[in-house]
C-alpha positions as CSV (number, residue, x, y, z in Angstrom):
1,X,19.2,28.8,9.9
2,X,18.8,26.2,7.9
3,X,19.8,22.1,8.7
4,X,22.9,20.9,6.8
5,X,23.1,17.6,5.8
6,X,26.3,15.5,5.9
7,X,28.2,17.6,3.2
8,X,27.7,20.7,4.9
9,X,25.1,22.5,2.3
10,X,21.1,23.2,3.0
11,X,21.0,22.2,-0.8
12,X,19.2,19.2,-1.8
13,X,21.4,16.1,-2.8
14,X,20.5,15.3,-5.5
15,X,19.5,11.3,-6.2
16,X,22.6,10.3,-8.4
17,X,25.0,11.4,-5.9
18,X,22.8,9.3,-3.2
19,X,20.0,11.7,-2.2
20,X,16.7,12.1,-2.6
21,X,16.7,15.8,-4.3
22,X,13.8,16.8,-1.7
23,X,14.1,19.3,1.3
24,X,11.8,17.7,3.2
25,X,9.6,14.4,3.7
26,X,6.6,13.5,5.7
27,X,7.4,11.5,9.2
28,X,6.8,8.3,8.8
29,X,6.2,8.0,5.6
30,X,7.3,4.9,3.0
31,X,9.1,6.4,-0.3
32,X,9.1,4.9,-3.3
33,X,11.1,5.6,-6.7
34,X,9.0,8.4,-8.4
35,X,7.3,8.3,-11.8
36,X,9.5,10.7,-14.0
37,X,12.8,11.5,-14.1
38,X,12.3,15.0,-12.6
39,X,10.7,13.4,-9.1
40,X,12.4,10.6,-9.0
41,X,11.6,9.6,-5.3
42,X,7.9,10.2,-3.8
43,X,6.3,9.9,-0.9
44,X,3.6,7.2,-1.2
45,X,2.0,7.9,2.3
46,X,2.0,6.5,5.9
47,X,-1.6,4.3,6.1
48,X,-2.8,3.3,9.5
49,X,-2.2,0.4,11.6
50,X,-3.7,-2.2,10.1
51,X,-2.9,-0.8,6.6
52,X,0.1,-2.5,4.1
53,X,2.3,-1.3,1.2
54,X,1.2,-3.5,-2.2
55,X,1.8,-3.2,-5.8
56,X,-0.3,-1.2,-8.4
57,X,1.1,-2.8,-10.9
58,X,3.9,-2.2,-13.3
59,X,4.6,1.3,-13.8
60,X,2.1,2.8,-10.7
61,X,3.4,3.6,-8.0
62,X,2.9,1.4,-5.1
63,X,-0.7,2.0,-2.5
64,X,-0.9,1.7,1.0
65,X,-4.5,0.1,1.7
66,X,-6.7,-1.9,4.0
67,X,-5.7,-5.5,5.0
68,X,-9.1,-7.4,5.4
69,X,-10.1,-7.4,8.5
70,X,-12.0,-10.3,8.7
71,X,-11.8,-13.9,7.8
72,X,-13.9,-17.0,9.1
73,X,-14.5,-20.6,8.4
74,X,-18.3,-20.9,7.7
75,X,-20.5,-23.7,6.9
76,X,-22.6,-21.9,5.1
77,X,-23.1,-18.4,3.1
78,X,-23.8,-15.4,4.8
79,X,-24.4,-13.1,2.3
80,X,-22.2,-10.0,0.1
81,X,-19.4,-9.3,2.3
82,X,-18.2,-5.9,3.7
83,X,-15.5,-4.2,2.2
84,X,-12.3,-5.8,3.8
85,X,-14.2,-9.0,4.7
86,X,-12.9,-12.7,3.4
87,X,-14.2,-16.0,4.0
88,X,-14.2,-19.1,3.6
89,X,-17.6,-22.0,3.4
90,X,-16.6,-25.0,4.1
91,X,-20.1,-26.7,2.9
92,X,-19.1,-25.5,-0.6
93,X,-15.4,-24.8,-0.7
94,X,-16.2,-21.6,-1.6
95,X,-13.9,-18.1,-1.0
96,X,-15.6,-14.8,-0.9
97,X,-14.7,-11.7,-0.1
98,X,-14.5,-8.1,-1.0
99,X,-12.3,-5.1,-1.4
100,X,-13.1,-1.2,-2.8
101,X,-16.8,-2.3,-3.6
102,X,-16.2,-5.5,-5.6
103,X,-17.0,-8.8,-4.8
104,X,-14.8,-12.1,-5.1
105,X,-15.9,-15.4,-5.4
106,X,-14.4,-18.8,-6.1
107,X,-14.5,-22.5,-5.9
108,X,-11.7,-24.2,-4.6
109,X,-11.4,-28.1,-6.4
């Protein structure tokens, strides 16, 4: 048998009326509006536990990803960072860091 929902039908409601026009959504997962009119909610995922929602930009649809997972005040350069790594050199007031293979740097003045 089918679940109803609170107006008694196993139909989707659709998003107008208040629903979300889908039968079913992964546990745990964050939704976000959808990118055409004919999916108008998605699901955008669940991440991990040191993962956050951020935006893609305007008109994407929002990513869960990696928060770094590492920042320290050095006095001097290590060397290219790791993907998720951040920090800071106090010698030189320099930021670096990196995320999805590229590497930040700047000068704070």
């Amino acid at each position: 048998m089918p679940t109803q929902n609170s107006i008694n039908t196993d139909i989707p409601i659709e998003v107008s009326k208040g629903g979300t026009e889908q039968v079913a959504h992964t546990a745990y997962s964050v939704l976000a509006g959808g990118a055409t009119t004919t999916s108008p909610i998605e699901s955008v995922g669940t991440g991990t536990s040191t993962y956050a929602i951020t935006s893609a930009g305007a008109g994407a649809s929002p990513v869960i990803k990696n928060l770094p997972t590492f920042f320290e005040l050095l006095a001097a350069d290590p060397g290219a960072p790791a993907d998720g790594d951040t920090w800071y050199n106090t010698t030189t007031n320099l930021f670096k860091g990196r995320d999805n293979g590229v590497t930040v740097t700047f000068t704070v003045t």
